[in-house]
C-alpha positions as CSV (number, residue, x, y, z in Angstrom):
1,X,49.2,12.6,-51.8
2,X,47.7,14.4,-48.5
3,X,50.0,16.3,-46.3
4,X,49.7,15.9,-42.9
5,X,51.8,15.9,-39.6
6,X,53.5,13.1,-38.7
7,X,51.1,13.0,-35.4
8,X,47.9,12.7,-37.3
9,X,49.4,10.4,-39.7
10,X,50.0,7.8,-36.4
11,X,46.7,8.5,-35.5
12,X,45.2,7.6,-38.7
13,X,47.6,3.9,-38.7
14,X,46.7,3.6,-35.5
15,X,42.7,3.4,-36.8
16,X,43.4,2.0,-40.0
17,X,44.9,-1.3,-38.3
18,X,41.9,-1.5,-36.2
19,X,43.4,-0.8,-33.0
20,X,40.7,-0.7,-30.6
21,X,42.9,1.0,-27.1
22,X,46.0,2.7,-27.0
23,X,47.9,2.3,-23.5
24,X,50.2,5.6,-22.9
25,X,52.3,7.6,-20.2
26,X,50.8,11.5,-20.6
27,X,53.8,13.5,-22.9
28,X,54.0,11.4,-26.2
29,X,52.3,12.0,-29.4
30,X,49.8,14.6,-27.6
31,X,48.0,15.4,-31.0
32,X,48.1,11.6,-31.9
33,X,46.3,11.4,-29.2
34,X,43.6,14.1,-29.6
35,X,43.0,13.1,-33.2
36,X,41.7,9.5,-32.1
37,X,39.0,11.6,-29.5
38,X,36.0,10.9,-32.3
39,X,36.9,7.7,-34.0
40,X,36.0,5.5,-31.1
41,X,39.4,4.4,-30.2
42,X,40.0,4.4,-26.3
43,X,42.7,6.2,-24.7
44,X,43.7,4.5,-21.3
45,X,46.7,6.6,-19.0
46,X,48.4,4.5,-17.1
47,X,50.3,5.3,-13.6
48,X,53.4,3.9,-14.6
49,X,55.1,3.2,-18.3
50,X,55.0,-0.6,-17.3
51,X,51.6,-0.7,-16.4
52,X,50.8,0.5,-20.4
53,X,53.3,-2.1,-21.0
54,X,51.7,-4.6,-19.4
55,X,48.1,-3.4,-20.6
56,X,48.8,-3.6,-24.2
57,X,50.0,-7.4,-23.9
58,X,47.0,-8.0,-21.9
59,X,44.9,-6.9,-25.4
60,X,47.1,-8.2,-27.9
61,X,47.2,-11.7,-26.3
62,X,43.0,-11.3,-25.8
63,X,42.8,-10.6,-29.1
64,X,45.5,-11.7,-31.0
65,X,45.6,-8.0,-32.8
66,X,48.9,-5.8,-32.0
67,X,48.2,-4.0,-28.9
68,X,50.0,-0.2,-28.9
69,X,51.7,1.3,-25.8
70,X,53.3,4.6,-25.6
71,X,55.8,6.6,-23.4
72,X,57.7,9.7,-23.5
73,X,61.9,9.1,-23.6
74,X,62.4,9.7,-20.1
75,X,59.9,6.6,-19.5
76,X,61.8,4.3,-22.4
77,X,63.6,2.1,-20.2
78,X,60.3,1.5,-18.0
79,X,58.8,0.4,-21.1
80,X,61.5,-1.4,-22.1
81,X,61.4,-3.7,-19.1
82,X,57.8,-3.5,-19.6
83,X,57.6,-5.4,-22.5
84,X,59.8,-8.8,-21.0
85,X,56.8,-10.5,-20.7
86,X,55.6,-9.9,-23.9
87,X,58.4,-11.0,-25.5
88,X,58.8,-14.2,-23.3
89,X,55.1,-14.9,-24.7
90,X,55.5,-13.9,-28.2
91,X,52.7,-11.1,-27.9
92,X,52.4,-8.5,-30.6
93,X,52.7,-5.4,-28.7
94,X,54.3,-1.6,-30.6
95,X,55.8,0.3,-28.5
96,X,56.0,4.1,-29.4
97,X,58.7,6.2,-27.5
98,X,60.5,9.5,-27.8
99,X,64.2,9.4,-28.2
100,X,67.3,12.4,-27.6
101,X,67.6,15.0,-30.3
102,X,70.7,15.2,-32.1
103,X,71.5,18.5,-30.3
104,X,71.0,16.9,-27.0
105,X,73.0,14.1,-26.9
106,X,76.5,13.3,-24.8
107,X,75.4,17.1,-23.4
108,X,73.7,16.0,-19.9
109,X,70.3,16.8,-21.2
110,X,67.7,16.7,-18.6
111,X,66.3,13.4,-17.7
112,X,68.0,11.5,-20.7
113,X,70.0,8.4,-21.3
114,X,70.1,6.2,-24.1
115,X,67.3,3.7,-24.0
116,X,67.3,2.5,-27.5
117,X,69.7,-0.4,-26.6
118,X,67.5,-1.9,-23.4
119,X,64.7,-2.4,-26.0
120,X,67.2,-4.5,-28.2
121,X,66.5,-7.7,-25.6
122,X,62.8,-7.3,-25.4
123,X,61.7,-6.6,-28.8
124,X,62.4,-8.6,-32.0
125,X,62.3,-5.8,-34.0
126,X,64.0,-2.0,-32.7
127,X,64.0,1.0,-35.0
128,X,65.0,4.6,-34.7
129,X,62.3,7.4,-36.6
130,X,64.5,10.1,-37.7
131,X,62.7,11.8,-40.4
132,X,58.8,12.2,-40.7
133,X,59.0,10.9,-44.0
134,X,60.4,7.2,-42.6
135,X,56.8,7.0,-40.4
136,X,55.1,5.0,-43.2
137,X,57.0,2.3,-44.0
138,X,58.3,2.0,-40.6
139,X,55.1,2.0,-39.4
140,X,53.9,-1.2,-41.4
141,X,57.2,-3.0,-40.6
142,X,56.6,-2.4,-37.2
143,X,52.8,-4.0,-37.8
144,X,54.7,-6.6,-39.9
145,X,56.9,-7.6,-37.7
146,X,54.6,-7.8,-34.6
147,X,52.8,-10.7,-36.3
148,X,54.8,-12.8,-38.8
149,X,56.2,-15.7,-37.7
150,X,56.6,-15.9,-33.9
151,X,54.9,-13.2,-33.5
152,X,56.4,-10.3,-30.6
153,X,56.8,-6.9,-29.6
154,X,58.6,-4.0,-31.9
155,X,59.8,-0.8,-30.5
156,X,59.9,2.9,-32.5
157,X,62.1,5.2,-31.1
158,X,60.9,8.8,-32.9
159,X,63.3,11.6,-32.3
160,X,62.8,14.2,-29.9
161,X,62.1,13.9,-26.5
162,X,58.2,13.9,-26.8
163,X,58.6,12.8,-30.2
164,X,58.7,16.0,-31.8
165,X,60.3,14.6,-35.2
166,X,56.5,13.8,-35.6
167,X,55.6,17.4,-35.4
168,X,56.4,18.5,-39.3
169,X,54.3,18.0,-41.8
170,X,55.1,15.8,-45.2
171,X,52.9,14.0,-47.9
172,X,52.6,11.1,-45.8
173,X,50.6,8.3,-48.0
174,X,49.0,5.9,-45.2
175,X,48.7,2.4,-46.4
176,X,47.1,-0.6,-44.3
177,X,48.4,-4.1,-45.3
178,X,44.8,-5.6,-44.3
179,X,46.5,-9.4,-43.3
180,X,48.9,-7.6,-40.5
181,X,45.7,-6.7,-38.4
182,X,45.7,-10.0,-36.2
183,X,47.6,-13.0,-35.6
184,X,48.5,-15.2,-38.4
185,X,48.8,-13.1,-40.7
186,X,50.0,-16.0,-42.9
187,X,49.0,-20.0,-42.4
188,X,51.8,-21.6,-44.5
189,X,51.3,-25.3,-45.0
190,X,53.7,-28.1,-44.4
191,X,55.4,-30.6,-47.0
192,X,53.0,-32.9,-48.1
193,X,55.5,-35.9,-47.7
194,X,57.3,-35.2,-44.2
195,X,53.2,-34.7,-43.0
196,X,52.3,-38.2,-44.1
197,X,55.4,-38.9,-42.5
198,X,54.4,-37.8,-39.0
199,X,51.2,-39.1,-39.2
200,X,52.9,-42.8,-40.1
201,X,55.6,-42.4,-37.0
202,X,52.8,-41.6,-34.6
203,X,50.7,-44.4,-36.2
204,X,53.7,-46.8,-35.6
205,X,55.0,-45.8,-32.0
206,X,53.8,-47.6,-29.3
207,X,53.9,-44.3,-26.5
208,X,53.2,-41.3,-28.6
209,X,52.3,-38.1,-26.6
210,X,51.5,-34.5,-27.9
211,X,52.8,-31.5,-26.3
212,X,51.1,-28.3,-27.2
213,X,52.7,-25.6,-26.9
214,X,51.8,-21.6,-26.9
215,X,51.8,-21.6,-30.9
216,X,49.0,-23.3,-30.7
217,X,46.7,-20.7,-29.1
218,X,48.3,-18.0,-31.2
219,X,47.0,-20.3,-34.3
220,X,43.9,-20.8,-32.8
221,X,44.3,-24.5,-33.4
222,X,43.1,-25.9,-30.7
223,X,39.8,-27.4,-32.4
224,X,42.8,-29.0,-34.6
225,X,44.6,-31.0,-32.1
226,X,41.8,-32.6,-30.3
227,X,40.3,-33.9,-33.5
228,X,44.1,-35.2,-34.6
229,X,44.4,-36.8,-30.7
230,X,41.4,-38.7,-31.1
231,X,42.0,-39.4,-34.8
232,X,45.3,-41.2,-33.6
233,X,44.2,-41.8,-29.7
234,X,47.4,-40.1,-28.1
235,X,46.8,-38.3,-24.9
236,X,47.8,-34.7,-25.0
237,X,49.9,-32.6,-22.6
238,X,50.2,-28.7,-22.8
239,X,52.2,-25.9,-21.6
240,X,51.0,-23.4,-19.4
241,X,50.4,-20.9,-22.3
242,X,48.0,-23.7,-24.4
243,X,46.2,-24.5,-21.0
244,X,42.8,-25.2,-22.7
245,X,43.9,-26.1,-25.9
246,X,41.9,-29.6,-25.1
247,X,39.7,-29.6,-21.9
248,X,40.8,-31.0,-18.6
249,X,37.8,-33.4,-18.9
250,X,38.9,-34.7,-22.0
251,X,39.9,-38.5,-22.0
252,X,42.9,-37.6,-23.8
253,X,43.9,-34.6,-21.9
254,X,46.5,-35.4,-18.7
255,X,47.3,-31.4,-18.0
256,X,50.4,-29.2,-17.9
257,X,53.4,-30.8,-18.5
258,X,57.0,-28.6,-17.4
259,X,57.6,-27.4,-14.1
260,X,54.5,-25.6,-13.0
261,X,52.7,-29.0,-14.0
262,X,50.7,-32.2,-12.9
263,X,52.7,-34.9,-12.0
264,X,50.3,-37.1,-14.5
265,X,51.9,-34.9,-17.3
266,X,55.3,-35.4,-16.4
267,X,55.1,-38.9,-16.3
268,X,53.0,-39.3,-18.8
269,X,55.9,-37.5,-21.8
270,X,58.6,-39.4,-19.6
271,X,57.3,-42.4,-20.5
272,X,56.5,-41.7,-24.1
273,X,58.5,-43.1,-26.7
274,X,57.5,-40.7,-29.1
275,X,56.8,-36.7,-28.8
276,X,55.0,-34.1,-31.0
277,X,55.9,-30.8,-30.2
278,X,53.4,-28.4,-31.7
279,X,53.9,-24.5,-31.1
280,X,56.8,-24.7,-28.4
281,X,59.8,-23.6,-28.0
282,X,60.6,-26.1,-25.7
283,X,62.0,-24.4,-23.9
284,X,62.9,-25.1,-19.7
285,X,59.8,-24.2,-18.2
286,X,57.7,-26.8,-21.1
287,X,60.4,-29.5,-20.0
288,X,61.0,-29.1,-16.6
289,X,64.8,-27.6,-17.2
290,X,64.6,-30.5,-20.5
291,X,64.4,-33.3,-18.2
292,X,60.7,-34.0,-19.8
293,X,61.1,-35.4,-22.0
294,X,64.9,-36.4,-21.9
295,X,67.3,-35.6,-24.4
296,X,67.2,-38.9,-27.0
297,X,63.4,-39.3,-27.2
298,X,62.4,-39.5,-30.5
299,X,61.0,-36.1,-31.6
300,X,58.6,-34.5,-33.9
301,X,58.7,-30.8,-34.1
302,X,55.8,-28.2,-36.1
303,X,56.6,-24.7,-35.5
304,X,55.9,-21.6,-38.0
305,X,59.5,-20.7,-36.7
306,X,62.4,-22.4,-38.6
307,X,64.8,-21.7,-36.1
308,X,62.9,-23.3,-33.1
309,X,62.4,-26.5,-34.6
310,X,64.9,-28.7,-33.0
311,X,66.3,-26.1,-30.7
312,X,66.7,-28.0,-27.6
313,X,65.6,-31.6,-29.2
314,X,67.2,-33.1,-31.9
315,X,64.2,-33.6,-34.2
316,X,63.2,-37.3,-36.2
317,X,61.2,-35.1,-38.4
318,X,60.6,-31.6,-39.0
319,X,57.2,-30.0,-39.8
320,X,58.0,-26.4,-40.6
321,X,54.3,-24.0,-41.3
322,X,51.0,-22.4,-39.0
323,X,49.8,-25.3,-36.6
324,X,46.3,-25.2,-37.5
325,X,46.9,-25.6,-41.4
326,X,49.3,-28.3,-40.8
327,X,47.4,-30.4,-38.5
328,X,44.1,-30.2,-40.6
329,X,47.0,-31.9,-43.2
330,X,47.4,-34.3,-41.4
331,X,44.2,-35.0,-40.2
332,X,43.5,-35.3,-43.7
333,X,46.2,-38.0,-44.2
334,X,44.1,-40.1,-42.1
335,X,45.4,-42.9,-39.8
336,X,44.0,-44.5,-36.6
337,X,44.6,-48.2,-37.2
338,X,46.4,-48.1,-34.0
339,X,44.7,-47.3,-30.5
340,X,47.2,-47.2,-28.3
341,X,45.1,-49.1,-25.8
342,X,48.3,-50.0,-23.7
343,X,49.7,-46.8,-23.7
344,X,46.1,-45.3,-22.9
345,X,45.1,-47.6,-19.9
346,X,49.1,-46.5,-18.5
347,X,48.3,-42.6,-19.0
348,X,45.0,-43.4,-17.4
349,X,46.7,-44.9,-13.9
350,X,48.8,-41.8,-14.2
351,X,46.1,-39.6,-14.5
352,X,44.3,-41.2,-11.7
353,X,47.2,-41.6,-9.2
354,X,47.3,-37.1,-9.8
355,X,43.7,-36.9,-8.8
356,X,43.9,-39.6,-5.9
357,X,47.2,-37.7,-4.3
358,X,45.2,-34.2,-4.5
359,X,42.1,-35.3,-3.4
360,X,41.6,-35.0,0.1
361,X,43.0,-31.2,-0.2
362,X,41.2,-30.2,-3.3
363,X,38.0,-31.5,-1.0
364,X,39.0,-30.0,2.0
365,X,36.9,-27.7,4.1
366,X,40.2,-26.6,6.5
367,X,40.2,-22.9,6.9
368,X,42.1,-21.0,5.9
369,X,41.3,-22.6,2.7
370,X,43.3,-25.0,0.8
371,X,44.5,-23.3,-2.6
372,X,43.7,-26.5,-4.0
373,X,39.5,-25.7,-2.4
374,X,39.9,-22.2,-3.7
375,X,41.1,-23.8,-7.1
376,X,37.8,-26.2,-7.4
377,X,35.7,-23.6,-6.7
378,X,37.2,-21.4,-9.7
379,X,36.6,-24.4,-11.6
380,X,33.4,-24.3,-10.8
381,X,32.2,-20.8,-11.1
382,X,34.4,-20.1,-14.7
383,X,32.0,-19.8,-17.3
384,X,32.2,-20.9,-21.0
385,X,34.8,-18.6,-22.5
386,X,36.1,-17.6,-19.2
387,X,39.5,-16.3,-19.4
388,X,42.0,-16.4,-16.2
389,X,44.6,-13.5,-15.6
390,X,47.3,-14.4,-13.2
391,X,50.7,-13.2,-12.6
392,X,54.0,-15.3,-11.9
393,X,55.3,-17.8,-8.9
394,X,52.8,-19.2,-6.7
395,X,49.5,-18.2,-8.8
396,X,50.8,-19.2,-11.9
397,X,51.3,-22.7,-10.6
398,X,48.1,-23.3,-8.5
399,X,46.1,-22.1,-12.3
400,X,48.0,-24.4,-14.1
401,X,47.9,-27.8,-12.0
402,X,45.1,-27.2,-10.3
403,X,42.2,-25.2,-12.2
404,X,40.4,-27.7,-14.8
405,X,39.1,-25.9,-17.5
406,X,35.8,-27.7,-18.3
407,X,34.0,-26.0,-20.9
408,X,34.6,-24.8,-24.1
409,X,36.7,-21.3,-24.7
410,X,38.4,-21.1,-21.3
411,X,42.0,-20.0,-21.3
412,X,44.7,-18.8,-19.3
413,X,46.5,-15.7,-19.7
414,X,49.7,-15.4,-17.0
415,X,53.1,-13.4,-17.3
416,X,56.7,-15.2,-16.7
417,X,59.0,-13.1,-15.3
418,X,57.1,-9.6,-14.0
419,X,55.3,-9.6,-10.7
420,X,52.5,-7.4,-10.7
421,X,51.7,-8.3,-14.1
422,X,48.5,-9.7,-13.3
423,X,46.6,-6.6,-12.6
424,X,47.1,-4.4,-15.6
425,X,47.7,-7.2,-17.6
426,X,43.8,-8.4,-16.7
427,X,42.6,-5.0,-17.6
428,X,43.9,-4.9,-21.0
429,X,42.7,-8.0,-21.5
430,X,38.8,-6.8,-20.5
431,X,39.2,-3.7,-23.2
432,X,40.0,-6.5,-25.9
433,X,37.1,-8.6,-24.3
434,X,34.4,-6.5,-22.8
435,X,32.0,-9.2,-23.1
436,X,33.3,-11.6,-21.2
C-alpha cells in the first residue's frame, strides 16, 4: 500500500472522482492544492468563503458531478452559510474545512469558534477528520453521500486549523467507487403493480395534472415525462427548479406552478382532480404555501426519497425509485384510451387568459422597459442549451413566469434564499459548461 500524506492523498480523490474545479479560500490544504498544478484540474480563489460556496453549487448543479469547496477554520461558518442554497436545491457540493486542534480548544485560540455545528443545518451529512488514516473511507462517504438519494451537500471538518491533521503521512489506499462520480448514482425501479396502478388512476380521472418537480432534472428525466404526458394527454406544470423539463411551447405545458408562477399553472393544479408529483418535495414555494393544490386532492407521489413521499399530501399511491426509470415503467404499461379533451380545452382557456392578461406589457415598447419586454427578448436571443443563472426575489420570478424556454436543453439555474448568489453561482456553472 503507498504511503503518502494525507494532502496528496485529497489530491489524488479529488482527480480520481473526476472533479474538474476546486473552489477555495487561500490557507487550506496548500499542498492539495499544488499537487493538482499538472493534472488539469482548475484551481479558482474566491474573494470570500461563500463565493466558493456558491461556485461549487453553480458546477455541481451544471453538471450533476459533486462540486468541491474549500476554506480554512476561521472561514467555516462563511461556508457554512454558504452552502444554504445548496442544500435547499439538493446540490452535491463537499465542503473541506479546517477545524480547532485539541490543544486549542475552550483556550481563546486566535480567530476560532466552533463551526462544526452551523454545518449540521446545511449539510446532510457532517463529519469530523481526526486521524489521517479516517481520510479514505470518509472521503468516499462524503462522495457517497453527496449523491444517493436526494442528493446534497456533506461537510469534512479535518483537524487543525489549516487542516494540518492532513500533514502526516500513512499507507493511505485510494479507492474510487466509479457510480458516486455524478448524479444518480443508482436508478432504482418502482413496484411493478403500484406503477400499473398509477398509470390506471391517471387513465381514469377526469382532471389529472403533473407537477414536476426538481427530481426530475437531477434524473435527467425530462425526455420521460413529456413522452408519458402525451402518452396519457395531461398538461404538465413545473416548479421553478424543472423549468424546462417540457418546453413552454409545448401543448401540454401551462408553466410554473407555486408562488413565483403563472396564474395558468395555478389554476390549472387547482382545478385538477388528480395530481402526480414527480421529484418534489412539495414543499411551500411548489404549492403556493400548499394552497395548490389543496390539501384533499387526490395524490400520486414518485420520489427516490422515502421520506418525502406524502410529506405535505397524503398520498392515494406511492411510487417510491429514480424518476426516469419509473416513468419509462410506466410508459411501458401503456394507456391513452382517455384524452382528456374536456379537461384539455379548460387548461387551454387558462393558458390563454395568462398570455392575454400579459400581453400588452410583454409587447410593450415603454421605456424604461417592461421586465415583461426584457423577458421576450431573453426568450428570443437564448439559444438551444442555453442555461439561465439568476439569483432570488424579483429575478427569480420574472425567469420563471415570464421567460419561455423554446428549444431543446434550456434550463434555469436560480438560488432560494442567498442574494448575490447569482454571480458566482453563474461562474461555476461556465467552468462545468465552457461550451455553452
Amino acid at each position: 500500500m503507498p504511503k503518502m500524506t494525507g494532502m496528496q492523498f485529497v489530491a489524488e480523490a479529488i482527480r480520481g472522482y473526476g472533479v474538474t474545479h476546486v473552489f477555495y479560500v487561500p490557507q487550506m490544504l496548500l499542498d492539495t492544492l499544488v499537487a493538482m498544478e499538472g493534472w488539469g484540474i482548475k484551481r479558482v480563489m474566491t474573494h470570500g468563503e461563500k463565493a466558493a460556496a456558491y461556485m461549487a453549487d453553480g458546477y455541481a448543479r451544471a453538471s450533476r458531478k459533486p462540486g468541491i469547496c474549500f476554506a480554512q477554520h476561521v472561514g467555516g461558518s462563511n461556508l457554512a452559510a454558504g452552502l444554504k442554497d445548496a442544500y435547499l436545491a439538493c446540490s452535491p457540493v463537499i465542503a473541506m474545512t479546517g477545524g480547532p486542534a485539541p490543544l486549542a480548544r475552550h483556550r481563546h485560540a486566535y480567530q476560532e469558534i466552533e463551526d462544526y455545528t452551523q454545518f449540521e443545518h446545511t449539510t446532510k451529512f457532517n463529519a469530523h477528520v481526526d486521524s489521517v488514516d479516517r481520510l479514505p473511507d470518509l472521503i468516499r462517504q462524503a462522495f457517497r453521500e453527496a449523491t444517493t438519494g436526494c442528493p446534497g451537500p456533506v461537510h469534512l471538518e479535518m483537524r487543525g486549523h489549516h487542516a494540518e491533521v492532513a500533514h502526516a503521512e500513512a499507507e493511505l489506499k485510494l479507492i474510487v467507487e466509479e457510480r458516486y462520480k455524478q448524479v444518480p448514482p443508482f436508478r432504482p425501479s418502482g413496484d411493478p403493480a403500484q406503477v400499473a396502478a398509477a398509470v390506471k388512476l391517471l387513465e381514469e380521472a377526469e382532471r389529472p395534472i403533473i407537477v414536476a418537480g426538481g427530481g426530475v432534472a437531477w434524473s435527467q428525466a425530462q425526455a420521460e415525462v413529456v413522452k408519458l404526458a402525451e402518452q396519457l394527454s395531461i398538461p404538465v406544470a413545473t416548479s421553478l427548479n424543472a423549468k424546462g423539463a417540457i418546453l413552454d411551447t409545448h401543448a401540454l405545458s401551462v408553466g410554473v406552478v407555486g408562488t413565483y408562477s403563472r396564474t395558468s399553472a395555478n389554476k390549472s393544479v387547482g382545478e385538477a382532480d388528480l395530481v402526480f408529483f414527480i421529484g418534489s418535495h412539495t414543499g411551500g414555494q411548489v404549492t403556493a404555501r400548499w394552497q395548490v393544490p389543496k390539501v384533499g386532492t387526490r395524490v400520486i407521489h414518485l420520489d427516490i426519497d422515502a421520506a418525502e413521499i406524502g410529506r405535505n399530501y397524503p398520498t392515494e399511491l406511492a411510487l417510491l425509485g429514480d424518476a426516469k426509470t419509473v416513468l419509462q415503467q410506466m410508459i411501458a404499461v401503456g394507456g391513452g384510451k382517455n384524452k382528456h379533451a374536456a379537461w384539455l380545452g379548460r387548461v387551454n382557456e387558462l393558458k390563454k387568459e395568462f398570455r392575454d392578461a400579459v400581453a400588452a406589457n410583454v409587447n410593450s415598447d415603454d421605456v424604461p422597459m417592461r421586465p415583461e419586454r426584457v423577458c421576450r427578448e431573453i426568450t428570443e436571443a437564448l439559444p438551444e442549451n442555453g442555461v439561465i443563472v439568476c439569483d432570488t426575489g424579483h429575478s427569480g420570478i420574472w425567469s420563471g413566469t415570464m421567460i419561455d424556454f423554446t428549444k431543446p436543453g434550456q434550463r434555469l439555474i436560480r438560488c432560494a434564499g442567498s442574494l448575490g448568489w447569482g454571480f458566482p453561482g453563474a461562474l461555476g456553472v461556465k467552468c462545468a459548461l465552457p461550451d455553452q
